[in-house]
NUZAMI-363322 format. One line per field, with one value per residue: residue number from 1; residue in three letters; z, x, y of N, C-alpha, C in turn. Coordinates in nm, 3 decimals. Layout:
panu: (NUM,...) $
torpa: (ALA,...) $
n_c3: (Z,...) $
n_c1: (X,...) $
n_c2: (Y,...) $
ca_c3: (Z,...) $
ca_c1: (X,...) $
ca_c2: (Y,...) $
c_c3: (Z,...) $
c_c1: (X,...) $
c_c2: (Y,...) $
REM end
This chain:
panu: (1,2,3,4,5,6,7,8,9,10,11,12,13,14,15,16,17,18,19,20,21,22,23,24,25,26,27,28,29,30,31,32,33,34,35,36,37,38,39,40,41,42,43,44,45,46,47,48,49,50,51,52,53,54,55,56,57,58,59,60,61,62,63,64,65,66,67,68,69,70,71,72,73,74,75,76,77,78,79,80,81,82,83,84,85,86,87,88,89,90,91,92,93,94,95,96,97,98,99,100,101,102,103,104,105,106,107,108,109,110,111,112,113,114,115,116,117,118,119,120,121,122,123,124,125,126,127,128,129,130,131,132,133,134,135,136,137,138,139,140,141,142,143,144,145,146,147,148,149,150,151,152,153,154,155,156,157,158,159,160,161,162,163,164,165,166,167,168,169,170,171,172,173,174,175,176,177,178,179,180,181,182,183,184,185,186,187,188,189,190,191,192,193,194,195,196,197,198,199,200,201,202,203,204,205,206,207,208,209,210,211,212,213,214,215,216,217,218,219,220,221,222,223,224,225,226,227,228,229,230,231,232,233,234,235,236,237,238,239,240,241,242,243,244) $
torpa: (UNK,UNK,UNK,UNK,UNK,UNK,UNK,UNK,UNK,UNK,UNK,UNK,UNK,UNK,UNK,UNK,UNK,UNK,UNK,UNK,UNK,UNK,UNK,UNK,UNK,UNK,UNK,UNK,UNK,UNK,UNK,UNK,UNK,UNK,UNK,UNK,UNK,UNK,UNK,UNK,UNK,UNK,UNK,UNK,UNK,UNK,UNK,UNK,UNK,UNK,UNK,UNK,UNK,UNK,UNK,UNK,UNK,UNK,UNK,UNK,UNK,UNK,UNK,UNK,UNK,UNK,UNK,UNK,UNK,UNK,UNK,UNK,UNK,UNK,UNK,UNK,UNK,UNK,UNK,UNK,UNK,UNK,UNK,UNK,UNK,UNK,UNK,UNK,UNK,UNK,UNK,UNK,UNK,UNK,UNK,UNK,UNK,UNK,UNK,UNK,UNK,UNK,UNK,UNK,UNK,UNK,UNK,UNK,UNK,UNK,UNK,UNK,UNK,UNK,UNK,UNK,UNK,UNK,UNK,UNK,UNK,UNK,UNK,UNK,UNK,UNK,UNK,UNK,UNK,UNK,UNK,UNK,UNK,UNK,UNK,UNK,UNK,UNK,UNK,UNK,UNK,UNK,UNK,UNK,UNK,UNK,UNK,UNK,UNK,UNK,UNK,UNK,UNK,UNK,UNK,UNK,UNK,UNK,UNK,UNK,UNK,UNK,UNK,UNK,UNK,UNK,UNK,UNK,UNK,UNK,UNK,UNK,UNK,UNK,UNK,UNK,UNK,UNK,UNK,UNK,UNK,UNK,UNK,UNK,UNK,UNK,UNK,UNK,UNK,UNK,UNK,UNK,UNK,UNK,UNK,UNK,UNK,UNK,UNK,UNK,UNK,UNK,UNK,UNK,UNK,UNK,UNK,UNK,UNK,UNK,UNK,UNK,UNK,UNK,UNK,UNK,UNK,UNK,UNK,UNK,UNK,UNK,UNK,UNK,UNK,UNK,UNK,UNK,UNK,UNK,UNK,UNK,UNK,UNK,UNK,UNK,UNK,UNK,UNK,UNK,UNK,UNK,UNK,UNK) $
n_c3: (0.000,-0.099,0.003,-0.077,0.081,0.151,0.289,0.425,0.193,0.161,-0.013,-0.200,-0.557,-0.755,-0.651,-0.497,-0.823,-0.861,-0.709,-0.717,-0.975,-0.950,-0.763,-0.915,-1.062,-0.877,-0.879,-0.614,-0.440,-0.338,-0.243,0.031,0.195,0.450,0.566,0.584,0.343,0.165,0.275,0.259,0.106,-0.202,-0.422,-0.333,-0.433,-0.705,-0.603,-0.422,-0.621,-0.774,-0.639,-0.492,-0.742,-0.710,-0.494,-0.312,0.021,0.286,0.584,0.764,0.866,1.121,0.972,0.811,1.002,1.124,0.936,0.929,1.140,1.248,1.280,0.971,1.061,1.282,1.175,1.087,0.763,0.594,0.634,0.553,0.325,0.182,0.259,0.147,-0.122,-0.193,-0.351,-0.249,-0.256,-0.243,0.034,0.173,0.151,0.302,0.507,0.582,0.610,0.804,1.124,1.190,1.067,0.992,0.816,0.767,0.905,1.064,0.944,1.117,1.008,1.118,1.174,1.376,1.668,1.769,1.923,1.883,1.666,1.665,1.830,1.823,1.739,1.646,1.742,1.988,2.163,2.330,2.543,2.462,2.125,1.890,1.910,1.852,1.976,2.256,2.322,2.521,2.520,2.290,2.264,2.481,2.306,2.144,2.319,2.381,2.088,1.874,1.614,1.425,1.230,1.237,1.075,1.057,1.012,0.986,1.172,0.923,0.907,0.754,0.892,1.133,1.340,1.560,1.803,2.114,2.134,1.901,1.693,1.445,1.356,1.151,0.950,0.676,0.593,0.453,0.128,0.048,0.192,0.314,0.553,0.808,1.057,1.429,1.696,1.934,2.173,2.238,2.112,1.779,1.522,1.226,0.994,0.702,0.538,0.281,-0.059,-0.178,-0.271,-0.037,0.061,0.152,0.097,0.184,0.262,0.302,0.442,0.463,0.670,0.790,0.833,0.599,0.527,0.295,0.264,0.045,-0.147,-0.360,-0.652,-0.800,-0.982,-0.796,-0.729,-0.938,-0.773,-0.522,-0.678,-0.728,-0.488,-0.400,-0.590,-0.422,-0.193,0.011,0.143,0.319,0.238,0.034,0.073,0.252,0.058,-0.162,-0.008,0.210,0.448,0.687) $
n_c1: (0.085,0.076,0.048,-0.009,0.030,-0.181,-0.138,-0.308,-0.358,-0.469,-0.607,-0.437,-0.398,-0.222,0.018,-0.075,-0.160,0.050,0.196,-0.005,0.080,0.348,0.292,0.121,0.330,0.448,0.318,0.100,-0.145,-0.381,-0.469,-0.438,-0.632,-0.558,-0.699,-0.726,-0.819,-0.907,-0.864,-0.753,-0.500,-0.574,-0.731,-1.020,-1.199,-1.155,-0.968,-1.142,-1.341,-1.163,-1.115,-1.307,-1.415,-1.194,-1.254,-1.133,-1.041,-1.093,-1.097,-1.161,-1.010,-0.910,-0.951,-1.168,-1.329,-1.378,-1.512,-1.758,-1.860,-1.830,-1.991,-1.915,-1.795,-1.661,-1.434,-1.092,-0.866,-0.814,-0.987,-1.197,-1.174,-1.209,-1.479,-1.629,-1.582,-1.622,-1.889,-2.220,-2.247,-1.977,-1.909,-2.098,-1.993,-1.760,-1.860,-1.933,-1.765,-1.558,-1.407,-1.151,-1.073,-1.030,-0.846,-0.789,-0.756,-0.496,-0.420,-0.460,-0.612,-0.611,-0.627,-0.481,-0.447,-0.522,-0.727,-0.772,-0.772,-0.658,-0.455,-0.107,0.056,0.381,0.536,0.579,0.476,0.621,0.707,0.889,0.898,0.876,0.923,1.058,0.866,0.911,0.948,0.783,0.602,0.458,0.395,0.181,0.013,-0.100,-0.209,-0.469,-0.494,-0.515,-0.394,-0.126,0.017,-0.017,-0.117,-0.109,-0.142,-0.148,0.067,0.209,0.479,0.680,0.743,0.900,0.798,0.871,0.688,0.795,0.679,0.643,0.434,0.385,0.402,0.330,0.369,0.304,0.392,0.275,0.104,0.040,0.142,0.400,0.521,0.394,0.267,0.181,-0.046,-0.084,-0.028,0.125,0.347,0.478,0.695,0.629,0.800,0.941,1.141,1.193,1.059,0.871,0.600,0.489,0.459,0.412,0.508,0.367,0.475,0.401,0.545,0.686,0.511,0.566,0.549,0.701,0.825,0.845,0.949,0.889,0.966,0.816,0.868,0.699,0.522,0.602,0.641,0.464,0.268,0.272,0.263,0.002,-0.122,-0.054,-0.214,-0.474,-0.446,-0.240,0.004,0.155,0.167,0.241,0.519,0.580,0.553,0.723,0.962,0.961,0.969,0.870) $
n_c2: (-0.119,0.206,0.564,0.889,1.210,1.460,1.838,2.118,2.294,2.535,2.714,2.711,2.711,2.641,2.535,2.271,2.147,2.101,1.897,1.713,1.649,1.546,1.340,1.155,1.034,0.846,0.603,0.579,0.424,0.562,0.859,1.144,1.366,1.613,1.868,2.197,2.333,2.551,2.797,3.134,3.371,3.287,3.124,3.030,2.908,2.773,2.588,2.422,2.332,2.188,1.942,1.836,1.729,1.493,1.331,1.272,1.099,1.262,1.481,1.768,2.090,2.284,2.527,2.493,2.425,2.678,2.825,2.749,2.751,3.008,3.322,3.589,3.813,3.775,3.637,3.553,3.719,3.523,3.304,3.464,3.508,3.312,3.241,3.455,3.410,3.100,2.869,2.786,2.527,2.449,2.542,2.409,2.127,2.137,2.172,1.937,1.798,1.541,1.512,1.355,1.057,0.693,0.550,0.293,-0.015,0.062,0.278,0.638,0.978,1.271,1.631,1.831,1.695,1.387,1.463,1.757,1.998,2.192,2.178,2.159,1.922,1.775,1.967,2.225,2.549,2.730,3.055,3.173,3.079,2.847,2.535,2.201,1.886,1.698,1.382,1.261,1.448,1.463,1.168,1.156,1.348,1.199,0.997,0.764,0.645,0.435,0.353,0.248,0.431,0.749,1.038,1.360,1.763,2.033,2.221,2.297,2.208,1.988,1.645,1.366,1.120,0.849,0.684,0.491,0.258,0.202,0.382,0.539,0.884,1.126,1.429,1.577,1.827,2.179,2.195,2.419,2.683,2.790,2.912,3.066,3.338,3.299,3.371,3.221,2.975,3.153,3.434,3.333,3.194,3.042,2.828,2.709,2.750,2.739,2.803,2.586,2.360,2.101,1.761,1.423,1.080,0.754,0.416,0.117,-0.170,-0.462,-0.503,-0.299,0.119,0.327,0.648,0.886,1.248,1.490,1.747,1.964,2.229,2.497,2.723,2.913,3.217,3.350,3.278,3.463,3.676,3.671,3.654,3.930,4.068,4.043,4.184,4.042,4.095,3.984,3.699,3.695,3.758,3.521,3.313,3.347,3.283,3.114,3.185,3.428) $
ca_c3: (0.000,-0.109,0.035,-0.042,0.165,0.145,0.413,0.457,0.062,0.177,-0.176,-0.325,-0.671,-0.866,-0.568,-0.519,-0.917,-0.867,-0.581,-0.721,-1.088,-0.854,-0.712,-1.026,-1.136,-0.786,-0.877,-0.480,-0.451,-0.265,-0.211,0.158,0.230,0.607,0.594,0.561,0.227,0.084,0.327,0.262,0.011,-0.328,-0.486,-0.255,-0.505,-0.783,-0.476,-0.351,-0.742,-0.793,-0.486,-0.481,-0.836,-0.707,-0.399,-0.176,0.163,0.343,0.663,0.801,0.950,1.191,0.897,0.776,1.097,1.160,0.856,0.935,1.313,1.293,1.190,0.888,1.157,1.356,1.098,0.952,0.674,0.552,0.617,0.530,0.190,0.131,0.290,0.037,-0.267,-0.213,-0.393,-0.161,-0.225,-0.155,0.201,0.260,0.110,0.402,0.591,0.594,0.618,0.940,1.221,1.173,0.966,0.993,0.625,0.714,1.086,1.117,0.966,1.122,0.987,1.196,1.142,1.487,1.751,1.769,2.001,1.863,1.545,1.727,1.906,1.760,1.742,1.700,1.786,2.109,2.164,2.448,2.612,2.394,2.031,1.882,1.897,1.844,2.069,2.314,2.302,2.623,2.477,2.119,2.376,2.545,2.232,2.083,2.435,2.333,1.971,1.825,1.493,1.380,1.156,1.270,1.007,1.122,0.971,1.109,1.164,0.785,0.922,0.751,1.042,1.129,1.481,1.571,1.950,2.194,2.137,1.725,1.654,1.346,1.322,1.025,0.901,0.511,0.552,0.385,-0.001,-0.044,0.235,0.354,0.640,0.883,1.172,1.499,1.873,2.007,2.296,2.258,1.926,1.726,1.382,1.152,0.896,0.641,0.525,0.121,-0.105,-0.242,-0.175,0.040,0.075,0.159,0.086,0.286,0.187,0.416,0.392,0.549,0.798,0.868,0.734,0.530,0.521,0.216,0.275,-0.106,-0.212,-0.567,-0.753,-0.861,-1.017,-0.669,-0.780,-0.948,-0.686,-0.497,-0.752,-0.691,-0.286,-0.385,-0.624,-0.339,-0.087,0.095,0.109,0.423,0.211,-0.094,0.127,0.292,-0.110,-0.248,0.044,0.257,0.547,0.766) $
ca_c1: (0.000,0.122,-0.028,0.012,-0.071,-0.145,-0.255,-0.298,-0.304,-0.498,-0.618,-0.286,-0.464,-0.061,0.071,-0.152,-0.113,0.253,0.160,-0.105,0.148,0.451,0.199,0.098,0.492,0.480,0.205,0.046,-0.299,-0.464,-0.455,-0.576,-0.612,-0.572,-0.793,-0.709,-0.822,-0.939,-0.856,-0.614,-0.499,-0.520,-0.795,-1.053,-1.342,-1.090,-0.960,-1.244,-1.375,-1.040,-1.089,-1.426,-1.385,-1.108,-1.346,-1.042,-1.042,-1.048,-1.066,-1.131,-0.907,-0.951,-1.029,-1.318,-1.425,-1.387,-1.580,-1.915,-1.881,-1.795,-1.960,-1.805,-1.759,-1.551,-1.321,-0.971,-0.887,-0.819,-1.159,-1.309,-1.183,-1.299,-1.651,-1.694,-1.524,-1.638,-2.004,-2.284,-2.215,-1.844,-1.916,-2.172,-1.874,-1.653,-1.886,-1.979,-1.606,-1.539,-1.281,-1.098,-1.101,-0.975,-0.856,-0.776,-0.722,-0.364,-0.397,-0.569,-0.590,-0.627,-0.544,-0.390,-0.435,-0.692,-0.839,-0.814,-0.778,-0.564,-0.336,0.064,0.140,0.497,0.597,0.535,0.511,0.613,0.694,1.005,0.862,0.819,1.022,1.010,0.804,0.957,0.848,0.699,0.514,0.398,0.303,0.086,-0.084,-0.151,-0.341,-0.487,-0.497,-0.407,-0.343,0.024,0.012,-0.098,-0.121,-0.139,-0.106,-0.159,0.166,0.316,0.606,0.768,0.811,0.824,0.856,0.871,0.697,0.844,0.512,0.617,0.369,0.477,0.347,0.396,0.319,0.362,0.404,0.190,0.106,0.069,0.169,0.533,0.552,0.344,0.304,0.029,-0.043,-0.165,-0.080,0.203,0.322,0.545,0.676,0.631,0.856,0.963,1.302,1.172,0.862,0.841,0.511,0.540,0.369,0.464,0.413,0.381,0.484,0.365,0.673,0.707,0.425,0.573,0.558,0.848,0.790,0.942,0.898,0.890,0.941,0.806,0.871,0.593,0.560,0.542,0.619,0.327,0.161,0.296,0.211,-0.134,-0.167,-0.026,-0.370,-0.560,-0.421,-0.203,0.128,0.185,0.115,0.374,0.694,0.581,0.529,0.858,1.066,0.894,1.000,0.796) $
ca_c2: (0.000,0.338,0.641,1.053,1.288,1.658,1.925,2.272,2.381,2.709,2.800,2.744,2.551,2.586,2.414,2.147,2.050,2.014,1.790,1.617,1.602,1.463,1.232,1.064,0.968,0.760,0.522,0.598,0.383,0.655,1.017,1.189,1.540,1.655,1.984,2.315,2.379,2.660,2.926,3.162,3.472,3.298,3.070,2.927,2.819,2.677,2.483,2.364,2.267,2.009,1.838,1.794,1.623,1.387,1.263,1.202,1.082,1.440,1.604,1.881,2.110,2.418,2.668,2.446,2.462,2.817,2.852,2.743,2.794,3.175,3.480,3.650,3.952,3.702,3.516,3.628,3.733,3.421,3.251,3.575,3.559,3.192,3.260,3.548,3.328,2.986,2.873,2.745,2.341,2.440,2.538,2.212,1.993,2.181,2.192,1.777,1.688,1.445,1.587,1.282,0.952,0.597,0.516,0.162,-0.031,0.079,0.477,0.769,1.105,1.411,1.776,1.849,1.620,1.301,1.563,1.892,2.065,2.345,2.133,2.089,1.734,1.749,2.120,2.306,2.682,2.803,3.202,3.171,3.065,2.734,2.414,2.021,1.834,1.595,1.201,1.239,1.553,1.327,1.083,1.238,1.383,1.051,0.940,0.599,0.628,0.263,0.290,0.263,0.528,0.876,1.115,1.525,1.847,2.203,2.311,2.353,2.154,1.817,1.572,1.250,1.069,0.705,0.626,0.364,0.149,0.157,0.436,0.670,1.020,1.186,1.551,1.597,1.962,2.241,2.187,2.584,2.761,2.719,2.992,3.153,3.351,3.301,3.457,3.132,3.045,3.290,3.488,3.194,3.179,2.897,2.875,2.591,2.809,2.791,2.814,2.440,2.263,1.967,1.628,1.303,0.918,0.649,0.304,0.006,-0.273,-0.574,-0.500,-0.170,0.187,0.377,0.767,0.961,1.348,1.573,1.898,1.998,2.308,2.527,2.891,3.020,3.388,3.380,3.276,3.535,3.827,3.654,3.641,4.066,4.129,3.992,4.264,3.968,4.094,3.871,3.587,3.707,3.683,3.358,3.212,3.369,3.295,2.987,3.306,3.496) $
c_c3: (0.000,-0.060,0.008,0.002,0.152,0.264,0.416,0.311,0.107,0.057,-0.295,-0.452,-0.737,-0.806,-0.550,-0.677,-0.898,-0.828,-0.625,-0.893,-1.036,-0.777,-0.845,-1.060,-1.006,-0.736,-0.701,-0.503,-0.388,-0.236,-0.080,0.144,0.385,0.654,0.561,0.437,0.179,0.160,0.320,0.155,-0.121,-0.394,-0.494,-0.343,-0.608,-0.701,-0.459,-0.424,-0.781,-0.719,-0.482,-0.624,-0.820,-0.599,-0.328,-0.032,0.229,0.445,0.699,0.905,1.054,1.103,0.873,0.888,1.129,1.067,0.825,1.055,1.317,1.227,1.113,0.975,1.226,1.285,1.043,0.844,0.595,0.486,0.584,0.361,0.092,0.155,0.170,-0.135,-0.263,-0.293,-0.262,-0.135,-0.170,-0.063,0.228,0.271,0.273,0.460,0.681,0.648,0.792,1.009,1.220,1.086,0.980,0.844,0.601,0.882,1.146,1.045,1.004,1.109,1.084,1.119,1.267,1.576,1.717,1.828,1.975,1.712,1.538,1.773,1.786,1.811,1.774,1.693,1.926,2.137,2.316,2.469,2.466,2.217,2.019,1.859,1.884,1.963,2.106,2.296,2.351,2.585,2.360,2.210,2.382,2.447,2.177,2.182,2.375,2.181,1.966,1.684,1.482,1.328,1.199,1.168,1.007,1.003,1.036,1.100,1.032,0.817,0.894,0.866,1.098,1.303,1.485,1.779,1.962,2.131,1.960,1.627,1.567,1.349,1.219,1.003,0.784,0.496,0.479,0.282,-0.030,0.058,0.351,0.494,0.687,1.087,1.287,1.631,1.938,2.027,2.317,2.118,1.884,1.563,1.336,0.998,0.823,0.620,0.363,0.087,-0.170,-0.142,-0.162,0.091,0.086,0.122,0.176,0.226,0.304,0.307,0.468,0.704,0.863,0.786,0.714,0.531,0.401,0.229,0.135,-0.058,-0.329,-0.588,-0.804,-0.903,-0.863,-0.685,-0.831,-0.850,-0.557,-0.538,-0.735,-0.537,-0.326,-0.427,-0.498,-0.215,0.010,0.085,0.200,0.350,0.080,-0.045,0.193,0.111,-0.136,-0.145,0.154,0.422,0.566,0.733) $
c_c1: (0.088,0.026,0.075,-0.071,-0.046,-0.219,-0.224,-0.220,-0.363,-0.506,-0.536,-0.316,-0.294,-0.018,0.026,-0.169,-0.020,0.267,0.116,-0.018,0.294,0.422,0.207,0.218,0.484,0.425,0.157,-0.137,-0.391,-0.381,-0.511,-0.523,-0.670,-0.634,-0.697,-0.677,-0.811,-0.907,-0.733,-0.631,-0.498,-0.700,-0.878,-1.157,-1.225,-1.017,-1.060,-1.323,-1.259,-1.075,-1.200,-1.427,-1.312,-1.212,-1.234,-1.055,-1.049,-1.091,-1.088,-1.011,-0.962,-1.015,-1.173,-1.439,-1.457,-1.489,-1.713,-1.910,-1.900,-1.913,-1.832,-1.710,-1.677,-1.411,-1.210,-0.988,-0.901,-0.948,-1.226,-1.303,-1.262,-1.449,-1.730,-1.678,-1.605,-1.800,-2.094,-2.260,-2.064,-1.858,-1.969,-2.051,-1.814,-1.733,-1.898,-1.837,-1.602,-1.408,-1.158,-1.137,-1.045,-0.987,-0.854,-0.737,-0.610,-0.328,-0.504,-0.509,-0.655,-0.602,-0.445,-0.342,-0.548,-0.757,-0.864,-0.756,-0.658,-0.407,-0.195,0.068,0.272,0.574,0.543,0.571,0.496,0.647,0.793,1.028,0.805,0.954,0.948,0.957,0.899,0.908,0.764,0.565,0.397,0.331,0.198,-0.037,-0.158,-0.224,-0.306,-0.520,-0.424,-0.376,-0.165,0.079,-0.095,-0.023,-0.176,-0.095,-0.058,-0.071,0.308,0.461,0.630,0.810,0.801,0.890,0.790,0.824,0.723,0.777,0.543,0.524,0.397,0.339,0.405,0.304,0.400,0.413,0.304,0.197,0.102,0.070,0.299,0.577,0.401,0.330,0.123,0.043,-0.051,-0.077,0.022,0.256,0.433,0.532,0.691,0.678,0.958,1.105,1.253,1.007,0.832,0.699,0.528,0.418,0.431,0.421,0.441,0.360,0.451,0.499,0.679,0.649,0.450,0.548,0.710,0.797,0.882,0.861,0.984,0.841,0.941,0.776,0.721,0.661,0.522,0.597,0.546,0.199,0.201,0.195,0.061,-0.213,-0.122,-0.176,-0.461,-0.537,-0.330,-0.052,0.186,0.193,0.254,0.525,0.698,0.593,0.661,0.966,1.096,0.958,0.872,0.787) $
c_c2: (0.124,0.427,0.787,1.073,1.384,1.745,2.044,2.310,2.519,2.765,2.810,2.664,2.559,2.514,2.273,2.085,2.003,1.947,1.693,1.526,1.482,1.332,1.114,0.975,0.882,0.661,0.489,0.516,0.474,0.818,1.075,1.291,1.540,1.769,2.047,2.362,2.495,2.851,3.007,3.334,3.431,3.237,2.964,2.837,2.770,2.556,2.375,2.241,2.166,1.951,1.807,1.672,1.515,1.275,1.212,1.175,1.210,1.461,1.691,1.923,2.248,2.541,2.612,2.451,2.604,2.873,2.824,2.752,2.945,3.279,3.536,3.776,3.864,3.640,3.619,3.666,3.639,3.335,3.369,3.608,3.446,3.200,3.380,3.464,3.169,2.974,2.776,2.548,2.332,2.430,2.414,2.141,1.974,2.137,2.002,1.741,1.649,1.525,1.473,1.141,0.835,0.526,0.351,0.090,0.052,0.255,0.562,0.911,1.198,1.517,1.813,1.718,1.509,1.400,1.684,1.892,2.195,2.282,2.132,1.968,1.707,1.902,2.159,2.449,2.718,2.962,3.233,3.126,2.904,2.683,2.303,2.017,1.710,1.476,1.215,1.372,1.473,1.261,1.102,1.282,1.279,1.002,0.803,0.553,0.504,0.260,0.323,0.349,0.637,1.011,1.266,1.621,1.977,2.267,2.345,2.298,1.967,1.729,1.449,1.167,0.955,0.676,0.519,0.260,0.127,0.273,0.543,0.783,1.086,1.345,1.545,1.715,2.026,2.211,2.323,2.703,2.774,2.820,3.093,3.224,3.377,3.385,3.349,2.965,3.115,3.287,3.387,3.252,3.036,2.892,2.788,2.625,2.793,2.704,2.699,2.442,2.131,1.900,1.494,1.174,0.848,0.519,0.202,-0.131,-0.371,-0.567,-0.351,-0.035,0.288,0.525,0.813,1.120,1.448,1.684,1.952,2.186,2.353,2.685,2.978,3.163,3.422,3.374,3.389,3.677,3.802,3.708,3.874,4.144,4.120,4.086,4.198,3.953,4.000,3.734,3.612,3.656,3.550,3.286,3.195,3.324,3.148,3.096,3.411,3.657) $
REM end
């Protein structure tokens, strides 16, 4: 069994081809998406329209939620640009998607945590910014999750950790948004170091799984000069630079 995985494209539709073109050359039997689609500075309804056509395994992630939970008067810019852009079956789609998923006994997808949507999996922010998460930290997040394979997103960071017990966690990294910055629960940057979008596969081998973590090439300066029409200069130097 081959598996890609993508999470947190955030509207990026050039990125997610390159992804989904880089995909194809690696004959993968399945495709999942970990949420955090469409929200963002670039191109939430052409987003929303690929992915809905593929019918992939999917996810929600915290924006999807934010996005039928919130008032427009409450939401970022982000979700505020998809809630104005998306078409009415887009949102249902979002809105239907499961908080988590069991693709097969031994993988479960999340966006953060089995338990939250917010949580870091394998980062921790403390007074002082963000860093890796300890075992005993991972641990902890995983609780009593049993599958072998735990599959997260959220934090736009490539990563992969092996618990005591055998249990792999993997984050593919963002597909179209390689750097950003939050307040919560203190101010933190998040920040890949360049503008590739990133996704990973997962190979199951002799009962176990293999992780390969990719970075593909896109016109991200266009997508840049894009996230700039859109008023999202915050969003241009994260594209062009995978920097804060």
């Amino acid at each position: 069994m081959k598996i890609a995985v993508i999470s947190d494209i955030h509207g990026n539709i050039a990125a997610l081809e390159a992804v989904l073109a880089d995909a194809a050359t690696r004959q993968v039997n399945q495709i999942v998406n970990l949420g955090d689609i469409c929200s963002g500075g670039l191109f939430p309804r052409e987003t929303a329209d690929r992915l809905m056509s593929l019918e992939l395994p999917t996810i929600r992630g915290n924006h999807e939620r934010q996005l039928t939970d919130q008032s427009r008067e409450r939401m970022g810019l982000s979700d505020r640009h998809a809630a104005d852009t998306l078409l009415p079956e887009q949102l249902a789609w979002l809105a239907a998607l499961p908080p988590t998923m069991r693709l097969t006994d031994d993988v479960l997808l999340v966006h953060g945590t089995p338990d939250s949507d917010l949580t870091y999996f394998l980062e921790t922010v403390t007074e002082d910014g963000l860093r890796e998460a300890t075992r005993e930290e991972v641990e902890q997040r995983a609780g009593s999750a049993d599958a072998a394979l735990i599959l997260c997103g959220h934090t736009h960071l490539q990563r992969i950790m092996t618990l005591d017990d055998g249990r792999m966690i993997v984050n593919p990294g963002s597909v179209g948004l390689p750097a950003y910055d939050d307040d919560r629960p203190y101010a933190h940057l998040v920040e890949s170091g360049s503008p590739h979008a990133r996704y990973a596969v997962l190979s199951k081998e002799n009962g176990g799984w293999a992780a390969q973590l990719l970075s593909v090439e896109y016109d991200w300066e266009q997508a840049a000069r894009d996230a700039e029409a859109n008023g999202r200069f915050d969003w241009s130097r994260a594209l062009r630079t995978g920097r804060v």
